[in-house]
N, C-alpha and C positions, 0 to 999 in steps of 0.2 A: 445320171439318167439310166445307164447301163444294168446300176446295181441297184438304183430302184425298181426296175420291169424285172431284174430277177426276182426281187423280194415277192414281190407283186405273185408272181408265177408259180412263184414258192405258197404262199398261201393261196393258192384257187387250189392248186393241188392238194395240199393240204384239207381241204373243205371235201374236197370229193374222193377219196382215199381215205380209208382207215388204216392206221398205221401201230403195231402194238407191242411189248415189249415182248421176248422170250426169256422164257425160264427151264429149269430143268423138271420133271415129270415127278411128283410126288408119287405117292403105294398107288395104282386104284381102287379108286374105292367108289364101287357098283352097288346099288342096292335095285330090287324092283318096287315098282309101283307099288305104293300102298292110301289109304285113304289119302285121296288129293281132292284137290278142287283150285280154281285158274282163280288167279289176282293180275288186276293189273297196276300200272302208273304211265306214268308217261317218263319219256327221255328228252332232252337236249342237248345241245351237239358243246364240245368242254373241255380244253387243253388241259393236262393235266400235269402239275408241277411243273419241270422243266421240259420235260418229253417232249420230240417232237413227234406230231404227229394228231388225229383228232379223234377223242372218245368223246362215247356217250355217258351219260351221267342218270343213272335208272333212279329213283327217287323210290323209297315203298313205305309206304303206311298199311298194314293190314292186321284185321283181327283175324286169327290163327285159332279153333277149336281146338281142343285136347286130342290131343294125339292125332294127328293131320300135318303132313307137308303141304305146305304152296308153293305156286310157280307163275310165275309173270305172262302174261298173256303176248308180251312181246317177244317174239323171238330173232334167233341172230344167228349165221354162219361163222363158225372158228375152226380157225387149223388146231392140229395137235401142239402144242409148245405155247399160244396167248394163254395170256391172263386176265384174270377178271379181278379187280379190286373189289374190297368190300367193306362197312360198317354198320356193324346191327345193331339194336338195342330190344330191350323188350323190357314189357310189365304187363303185370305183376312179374316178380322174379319168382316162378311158378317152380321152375325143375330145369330140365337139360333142353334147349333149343339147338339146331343145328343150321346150317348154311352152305350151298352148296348148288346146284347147278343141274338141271332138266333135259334130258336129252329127248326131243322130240322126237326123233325118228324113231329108238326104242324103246321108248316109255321109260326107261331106268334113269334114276337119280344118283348122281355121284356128289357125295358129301365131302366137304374139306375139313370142317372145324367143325366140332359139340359142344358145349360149354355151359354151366347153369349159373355164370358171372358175365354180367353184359358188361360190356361191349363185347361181339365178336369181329374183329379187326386183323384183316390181311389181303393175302393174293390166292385167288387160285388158280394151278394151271392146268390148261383144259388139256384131259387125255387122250383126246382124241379126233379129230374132226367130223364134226356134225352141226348140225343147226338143234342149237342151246336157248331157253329159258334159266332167267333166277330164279333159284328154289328158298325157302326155310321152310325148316320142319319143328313143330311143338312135340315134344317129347311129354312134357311134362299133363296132370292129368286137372290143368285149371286152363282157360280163353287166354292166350295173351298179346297184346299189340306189338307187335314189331314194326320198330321204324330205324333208316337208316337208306343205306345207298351203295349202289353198285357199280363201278363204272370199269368201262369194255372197251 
């Protein structure tokens, strides 16, 4: 009974606590503002692999004009050292898309991957603390969908 009410205890906390892995600090990498416009999705709450602990799972479908970043309309507070997981894809396979993360407070975008071969797939770790959006950016000079997901 004991070590059921702890279990028990263990997941309330869990539900109301985010909990997230650290990493070490990648270059930074800052850009400013440039043509943007807000996309959103929605999230769900999402154990993820073994981790303990509860993320959210950002879901995005968006169509991306030629040469324009987006950024999620949701946003989120992270310390410096979380990560954010990620899996893009895009079509057409137009040119180079990137993926990367919205700082709300100062408008600048900090990018982790660019790539003109989908999937882009990894972690990024945030450099700094702020209250964050997810970003993609189209590089390339044709519309193209990006789908895929983020989780935080």
């Amino acid at each position: 009974m004991k070590k059921l009410l702890t279990v028990a205890l263990t997941l309330v906390m869990m539900m109301t606590l985010s909990i997230s892995a650290f990493a070490s600090s990648p270059e930074l990498k800052i850009e400013e503002k440039s043509n943007s416009s807000v996309n959103g999705s929605e999230t769900h709450a999402n154990i993820v692999n073994d981790e303990i602990g509860v993320f959210a799972r950002y879901n995005i479908d968006w169509n991306i004009p030629a040469g324009y970043d987006e950024y999620g309309v949701s946003q989120f507070s992270m310390s410096k050292g979380n990560t954010v997981e990620y899996n893009i894809s895009w079509s057409p396979r137009a040119g180079l898309v990137r993926v990367g993360l919205y700082d709300r407070n100062s408008g600048n975008f900090y990018w982790e991957e660019t790539d003109s071969r989908p999937p882009l797939s990894g972690k990024i770790t945030v450099p700094y603390t702020s209250v964050w959006s997810l970003a993609v950016g189209n590089l390339s000079d044709q519309r193209i969908n990006a789908t895929g997901y983020f989780i935080y």
